[in-house]
N, C-alpha and C positions, 0 to 999 in steps of 0.2 A: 660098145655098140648096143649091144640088149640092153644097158642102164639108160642109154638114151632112148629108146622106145617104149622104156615103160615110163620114165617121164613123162613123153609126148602125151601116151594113154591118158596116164592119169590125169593133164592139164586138159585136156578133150573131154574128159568125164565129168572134171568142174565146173568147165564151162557150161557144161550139158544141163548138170544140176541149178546151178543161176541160171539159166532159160526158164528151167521148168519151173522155180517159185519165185522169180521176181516178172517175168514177164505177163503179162496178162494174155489170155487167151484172145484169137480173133473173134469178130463176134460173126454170127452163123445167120445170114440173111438168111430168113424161112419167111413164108406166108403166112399171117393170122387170121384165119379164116374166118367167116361171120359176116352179114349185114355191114355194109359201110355207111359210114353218118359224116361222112366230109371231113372234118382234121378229127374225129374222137376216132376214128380209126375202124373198124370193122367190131356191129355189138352183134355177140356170140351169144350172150349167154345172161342173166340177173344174178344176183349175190346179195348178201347183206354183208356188210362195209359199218361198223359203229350200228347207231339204230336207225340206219336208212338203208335204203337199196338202192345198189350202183349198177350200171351195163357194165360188161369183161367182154374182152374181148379173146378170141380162140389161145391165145400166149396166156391166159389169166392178166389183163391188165385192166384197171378199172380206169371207165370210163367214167359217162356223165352221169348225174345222182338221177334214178329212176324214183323213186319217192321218199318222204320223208314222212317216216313214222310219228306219230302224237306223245304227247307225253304221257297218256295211258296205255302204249301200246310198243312192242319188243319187235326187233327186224327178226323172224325166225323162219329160215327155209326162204330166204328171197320174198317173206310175206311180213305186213307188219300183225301182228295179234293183238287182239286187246288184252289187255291186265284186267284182272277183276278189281270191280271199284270197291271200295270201302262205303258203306253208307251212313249218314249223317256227320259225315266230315267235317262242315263249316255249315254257318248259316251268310245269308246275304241277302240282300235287297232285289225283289223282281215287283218292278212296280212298285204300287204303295205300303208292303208289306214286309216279313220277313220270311223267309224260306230257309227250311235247311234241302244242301248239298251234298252230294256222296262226291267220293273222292275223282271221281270223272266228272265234274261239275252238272251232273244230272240232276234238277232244281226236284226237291222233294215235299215231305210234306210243310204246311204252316208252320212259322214257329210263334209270330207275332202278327196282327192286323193294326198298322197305323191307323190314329181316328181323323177328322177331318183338320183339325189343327196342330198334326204331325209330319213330318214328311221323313222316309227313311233315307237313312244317310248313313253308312257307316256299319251296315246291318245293325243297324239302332232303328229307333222311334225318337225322333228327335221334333221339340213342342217348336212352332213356328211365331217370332216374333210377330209377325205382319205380314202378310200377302198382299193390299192394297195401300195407296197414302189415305185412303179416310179411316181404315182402323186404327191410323194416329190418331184421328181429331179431325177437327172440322179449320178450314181455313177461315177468317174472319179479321174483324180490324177488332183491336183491342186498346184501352186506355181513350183517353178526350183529346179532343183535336187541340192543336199545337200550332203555334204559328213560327214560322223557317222562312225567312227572308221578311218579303212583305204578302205569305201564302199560307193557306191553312194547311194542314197536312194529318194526318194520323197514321198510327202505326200497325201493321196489316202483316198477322202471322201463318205463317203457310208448315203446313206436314208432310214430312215425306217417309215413303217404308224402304228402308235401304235391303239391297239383296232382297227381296219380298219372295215368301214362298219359300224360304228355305231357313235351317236351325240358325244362319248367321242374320237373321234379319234381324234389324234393328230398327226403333223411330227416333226422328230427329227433327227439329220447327229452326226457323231462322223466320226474324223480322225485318222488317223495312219502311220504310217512312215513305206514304202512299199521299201524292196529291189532292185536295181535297176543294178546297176553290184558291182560286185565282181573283186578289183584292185589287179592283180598277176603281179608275177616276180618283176621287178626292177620299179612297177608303183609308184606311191602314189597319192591319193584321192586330188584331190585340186580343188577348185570351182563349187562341184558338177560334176565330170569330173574326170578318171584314164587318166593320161598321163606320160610318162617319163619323169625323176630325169635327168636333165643335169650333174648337179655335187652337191655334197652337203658342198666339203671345198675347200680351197681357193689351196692345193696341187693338188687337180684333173685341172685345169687348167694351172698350168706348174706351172716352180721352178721360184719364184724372183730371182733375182740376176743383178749383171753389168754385160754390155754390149755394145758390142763397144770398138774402142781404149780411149786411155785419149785426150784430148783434153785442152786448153787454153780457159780462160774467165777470161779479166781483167790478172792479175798477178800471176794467181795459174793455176792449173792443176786439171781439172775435168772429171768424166766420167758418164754416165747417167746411171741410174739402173731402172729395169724394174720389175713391181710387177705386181700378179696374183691376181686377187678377184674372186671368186664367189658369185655374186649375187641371192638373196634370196635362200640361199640353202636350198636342200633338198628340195624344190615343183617343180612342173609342170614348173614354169617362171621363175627355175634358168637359169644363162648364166652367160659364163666366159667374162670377162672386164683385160684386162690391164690398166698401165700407166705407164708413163715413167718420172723421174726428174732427177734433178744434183744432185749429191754427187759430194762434195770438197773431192780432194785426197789429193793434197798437197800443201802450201803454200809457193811460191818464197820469199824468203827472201833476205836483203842484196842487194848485186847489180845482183841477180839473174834475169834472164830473162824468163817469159813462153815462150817456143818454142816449135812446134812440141809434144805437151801432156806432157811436162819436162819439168824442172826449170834447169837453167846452164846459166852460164855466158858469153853468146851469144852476146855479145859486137860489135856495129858496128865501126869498125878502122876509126877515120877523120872523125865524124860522124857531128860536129859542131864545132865553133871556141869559144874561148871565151878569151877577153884579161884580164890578169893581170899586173893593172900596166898601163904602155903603149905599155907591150910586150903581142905579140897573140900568142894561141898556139892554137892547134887542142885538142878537148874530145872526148872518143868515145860517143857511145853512154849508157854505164853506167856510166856517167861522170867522167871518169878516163882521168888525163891531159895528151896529145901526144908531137909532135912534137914543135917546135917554127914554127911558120909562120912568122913573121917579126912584124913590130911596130904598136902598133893599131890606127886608125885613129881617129876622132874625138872623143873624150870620152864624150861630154857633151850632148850625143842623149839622150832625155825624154822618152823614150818609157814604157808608162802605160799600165798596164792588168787589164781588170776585168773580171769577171764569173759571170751569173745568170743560174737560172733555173726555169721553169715552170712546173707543171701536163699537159698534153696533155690529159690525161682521165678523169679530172676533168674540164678542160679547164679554169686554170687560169690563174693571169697574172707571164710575168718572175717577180722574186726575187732570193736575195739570198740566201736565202732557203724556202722547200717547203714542205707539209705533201702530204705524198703518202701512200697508199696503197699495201701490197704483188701484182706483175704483173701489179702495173702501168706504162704507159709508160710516157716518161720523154723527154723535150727537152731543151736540155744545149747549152750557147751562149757565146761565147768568144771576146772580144772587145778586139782590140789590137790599141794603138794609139801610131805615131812619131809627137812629138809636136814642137820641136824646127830645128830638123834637122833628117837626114836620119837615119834609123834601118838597118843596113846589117846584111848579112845573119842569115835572123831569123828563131829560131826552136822553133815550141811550139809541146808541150807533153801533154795529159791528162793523169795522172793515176787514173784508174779506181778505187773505192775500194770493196772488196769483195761485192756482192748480189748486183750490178750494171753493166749490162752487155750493151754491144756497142752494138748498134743497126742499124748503119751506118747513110743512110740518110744526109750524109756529104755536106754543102752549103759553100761556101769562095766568100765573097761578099768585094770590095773596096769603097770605096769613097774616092774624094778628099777632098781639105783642102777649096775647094769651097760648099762642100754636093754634088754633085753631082757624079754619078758611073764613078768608069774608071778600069783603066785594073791596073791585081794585080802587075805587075813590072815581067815579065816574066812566070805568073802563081804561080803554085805550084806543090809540090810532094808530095807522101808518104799519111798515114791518123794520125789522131788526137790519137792514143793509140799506136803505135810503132814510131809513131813521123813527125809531116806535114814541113816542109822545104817551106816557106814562102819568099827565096831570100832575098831584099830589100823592107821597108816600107818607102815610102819619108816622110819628113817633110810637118805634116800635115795632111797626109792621115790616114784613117784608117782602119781595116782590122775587118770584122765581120764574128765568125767561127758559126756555128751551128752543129748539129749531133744529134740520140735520144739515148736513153739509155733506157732499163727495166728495173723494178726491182724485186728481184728473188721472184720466190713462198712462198707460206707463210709455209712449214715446212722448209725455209729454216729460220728464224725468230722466238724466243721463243715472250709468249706472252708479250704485253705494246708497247714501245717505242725504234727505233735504230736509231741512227745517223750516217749516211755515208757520210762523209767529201768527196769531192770529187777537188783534187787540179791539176791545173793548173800551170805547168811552163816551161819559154820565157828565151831562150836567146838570143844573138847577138856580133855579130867577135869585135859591135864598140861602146856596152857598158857594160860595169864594170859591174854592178848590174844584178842577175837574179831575175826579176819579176814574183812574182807569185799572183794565184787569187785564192779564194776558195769561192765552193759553195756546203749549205748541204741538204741534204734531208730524211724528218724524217717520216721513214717510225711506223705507227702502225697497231698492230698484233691484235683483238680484241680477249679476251676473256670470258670468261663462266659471259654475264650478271649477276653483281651485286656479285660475287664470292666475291672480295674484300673489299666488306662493308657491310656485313652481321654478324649482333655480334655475336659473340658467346658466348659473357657475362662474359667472363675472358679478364681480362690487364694484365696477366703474374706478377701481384702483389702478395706476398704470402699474406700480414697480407689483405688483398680486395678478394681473389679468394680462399684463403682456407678454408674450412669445418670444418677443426680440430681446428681454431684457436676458435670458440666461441661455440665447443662440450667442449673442453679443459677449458675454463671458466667456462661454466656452471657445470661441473664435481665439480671444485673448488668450486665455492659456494655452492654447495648441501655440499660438505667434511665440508666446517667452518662450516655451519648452525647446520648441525649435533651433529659436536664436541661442542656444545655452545659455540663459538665465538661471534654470537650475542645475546647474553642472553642479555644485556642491553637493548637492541633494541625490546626484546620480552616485556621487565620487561616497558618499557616505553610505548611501545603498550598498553598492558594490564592496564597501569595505567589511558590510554585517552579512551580507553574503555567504565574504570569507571565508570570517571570523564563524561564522554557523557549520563553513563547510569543515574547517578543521577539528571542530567541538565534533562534529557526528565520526570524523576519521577517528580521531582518538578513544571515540567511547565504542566504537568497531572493535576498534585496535584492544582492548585492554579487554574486552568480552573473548575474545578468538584467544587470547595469550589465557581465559581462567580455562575457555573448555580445554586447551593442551596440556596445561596444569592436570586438570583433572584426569586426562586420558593417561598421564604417565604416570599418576598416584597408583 
């Protein structure tokens, strides 16, 4: 009985003890006295709480923040105090200047004055690119007008001051192409400039065509034609140009004569003598035989010819022939010589041949049989292309003809090389023989540098130049290969193959069997 009551006791006692440290106490409704402020509760009282001041209320609880102290200043006794500042701390910018600061940022003495082209930044003096766009430059148009479409235009550069006023300023220009006139009507734009279009094709300056009557050069009939160019058409610096050349109309043939712009057989009656035989007779002048004159007199006169000629625009020497150029000009010399006894009446003739025109310039020079000048035996008549009548040459003497001649324009010439024979021939009442001379001149035409030696990789060869002959083979072989035609040729391949692959096995094989060799030595 007593053991079970001090049991009880003690389980009462434990219990008692858990109550007292595990339970929480009730909490004790009191009144917080103080000023009420709506849900903050009743403010009793101030404090400093960190470095601000808070309301408390009569329990000490803190309320709302009654101020908030500065960064130079400590919450002490519910009051904020200032700190003492530190002086000249930092410096900084106030205005255009530098200032130093005490540590409460109390702006103090000068430390720097920016000048007018400074600006502070950064407690610096910092120099200012620009504060306006004219202390870039000036805006204006720059370079010569230009034409852009069918419009003048010029190009027009503008300044600007970026950030202006401050250390990031910068300057920068950009241009632009600014309209300048507007080309109407019949203008067009050319060199920066509207001007008028003279002509833009070659019919606005009048019609090509011949012109003039026909006329004689040499032994044909020509007449000049006149063509229209417009130069540079369609701009501002067109302008019309003519020019003028020969066209050949027709060719005298036969014993035709040019006369008068026509070919006809214009024959001059008893124009020269000339014996046959020992009888003389008169020719006219397309040497058709006339009259008998009577018996010819001495038959055995030597009278030799020759002909050279020279370039007078190259300024070579005379030969018998010579290379000329389309429009060179040319001078031809005729040596006429009586060696044994006298030449009566002598007629010499040049015919000219086509794209060789008489230039006159006509010289008839004698010398005796001593070298020295004498007179030609009465003169002369007539000229050297319808015929010079030269009288008597004594024995001895000799007669030296001259004249120039041109040669015709170059589209009267296709392009390379021409030869114009140009012959000479003499007669005389008192000898037999008509003597003649010839001299040639070879005219070239130059054409398009290197045109005809430039390959073009064919010789007009078929089995060298064509394409199909070794597409056309190789077609064929691929066809046999195919068809097994060369089987033998595979079967033999394939057998050196082999025979190659068991060569390289075996020389493997006898290499591997020496390094073994070796390693068991």
């Amino acid at each position: 009985m007593q053991t079970s009551n001090k049991l009880t006791i003690l389980t009462i006692f434990t219990l008692a003890v858990c109550v007292v440290l595990f339970v929480p106490a009730p909490t004790v409704l009191a009144s917080c006295n103080g000023s009420y402020s709506g849900s903050s509760g009743y403010q009793d009282y101030t404090g400093c709480d960190g470095n601000a001041i808070y309301w408390f209320n009569s329990c000490d609880q803190r309320l709302e923040l009654y101020q908030q102290c500065g960064a130079n200043q400590t919450c002490e006794n519910a009051q904020c105090v200032n700190n003492a500042c530190a002086g000249d701390d930092y410096t900084g910018c106030s205005g255009n200047a530098v200032y130093w600061f005490d540590s409460c940022d109390n702006r103090l003495e000068l430390y720097q004055q920016c000048t007018s082209s400074q600006v502070c930044q950064d407690a610096q003096c910092k120099n200012i690119g620009c504060s306006t766009d004219s202390q870039c430059g000036a805006d204006t148009t720059i370079g010569s007008p230009f034409c852009q479409g069918n419009n003048v235009y010029q190009n027009y550069k503008t300044y600007k001051c970026n950030n202006p006023g401050t250390s990031l300023s910068s300057c920068s220009n950009s241009t632009v192409a600014r309209l300048q006139t507007t080309c109407t009507g019949n203008q067009t734009c050319s060199n920066g400039s509207c001007g008028s279009v003279n002509c833009s094709t070659n019919s606005q300056c009048g019609s090509s065509g011949s012109i003039g009557s026909f006329f004689c050069q040499g032994n044909n009939v020509y007449q000049n034609y006149k063509t229209y160019t417009c130069n540079n058409p369609g701009t501002t610096s067109s302008y019309c140009s003519d020019a003028t050349s020969l066209q050949l109309q027709t060719i005298c043939t036969g014993n035709q004569t040019c006369s008068n712009g026509s070919c006809g057989n214009t024959c001059t009656q008893n124009s020269q003598q000339r014996c046959i035989g020992n009888s003389m007779y008169w020719f006219d002048s397309c040497g058709v035989q006339g009259a008998y004159v009577g018996t010819c007199g001495q038959t055995n006169s030597n009278l030799t010819v020759t002909k050279m000629v020279k370039n007078i625009t190259t300024n070579n020497v005379f030969t018998t022939s010579t290379y000329a150029s389309p429009s060179d000009m040319l001078l031809f010399m005729i040596t006429l010589r009586a060696d044994s006894s006298d030449a009566q009446n002598v007629y010499v003739r040049d015919v000219l041949p086509i794209n060789l025109t008489y230039n006159n310039q006509l010289t008839v020079a004698c010398t005796t049989n001593n070298g020295s000048n004498g007179s030609c035996n009465n003169g002369y008549s007539g000229d050297i292309v319808s015929g010079l009548r030269l009288n008597t040459i004594s024995a001895g003497q000799t007669v030296t003809i001259t004249y120039q001649s041109q040669v015709a324009g170059a589209n009267n010439f296709t392009f390379g090389t021409t030869t114009l024979n140009n012959i000479v021939t003499t007669t005389s009442s008192n000898v037999s023989s008509i003597p003649s001379a010839m001299a040639s001149v070879i005219v070239t035409k130059a054409g398009v540098l290197g045109a005809s030696t430039i390959s073009t990789g064919l010789t007009n060869n078929f089995w060298v130049d064509s394409f199909l002959l070794p597409l056309l083979i190789t077609l064929i072989v691929i066809w046999m290969w195919r068809s097994g035609m060369f089987f033998g040729i595979e079967k033999w391949l394939d057998s050196k193959k082999k025979t190659r692959r068991g060569y390289k096995a075996e020389k493997e094989l006898l290499s591997r069997i020496e390094k073994i060799s070796k390693i068991e030595r």
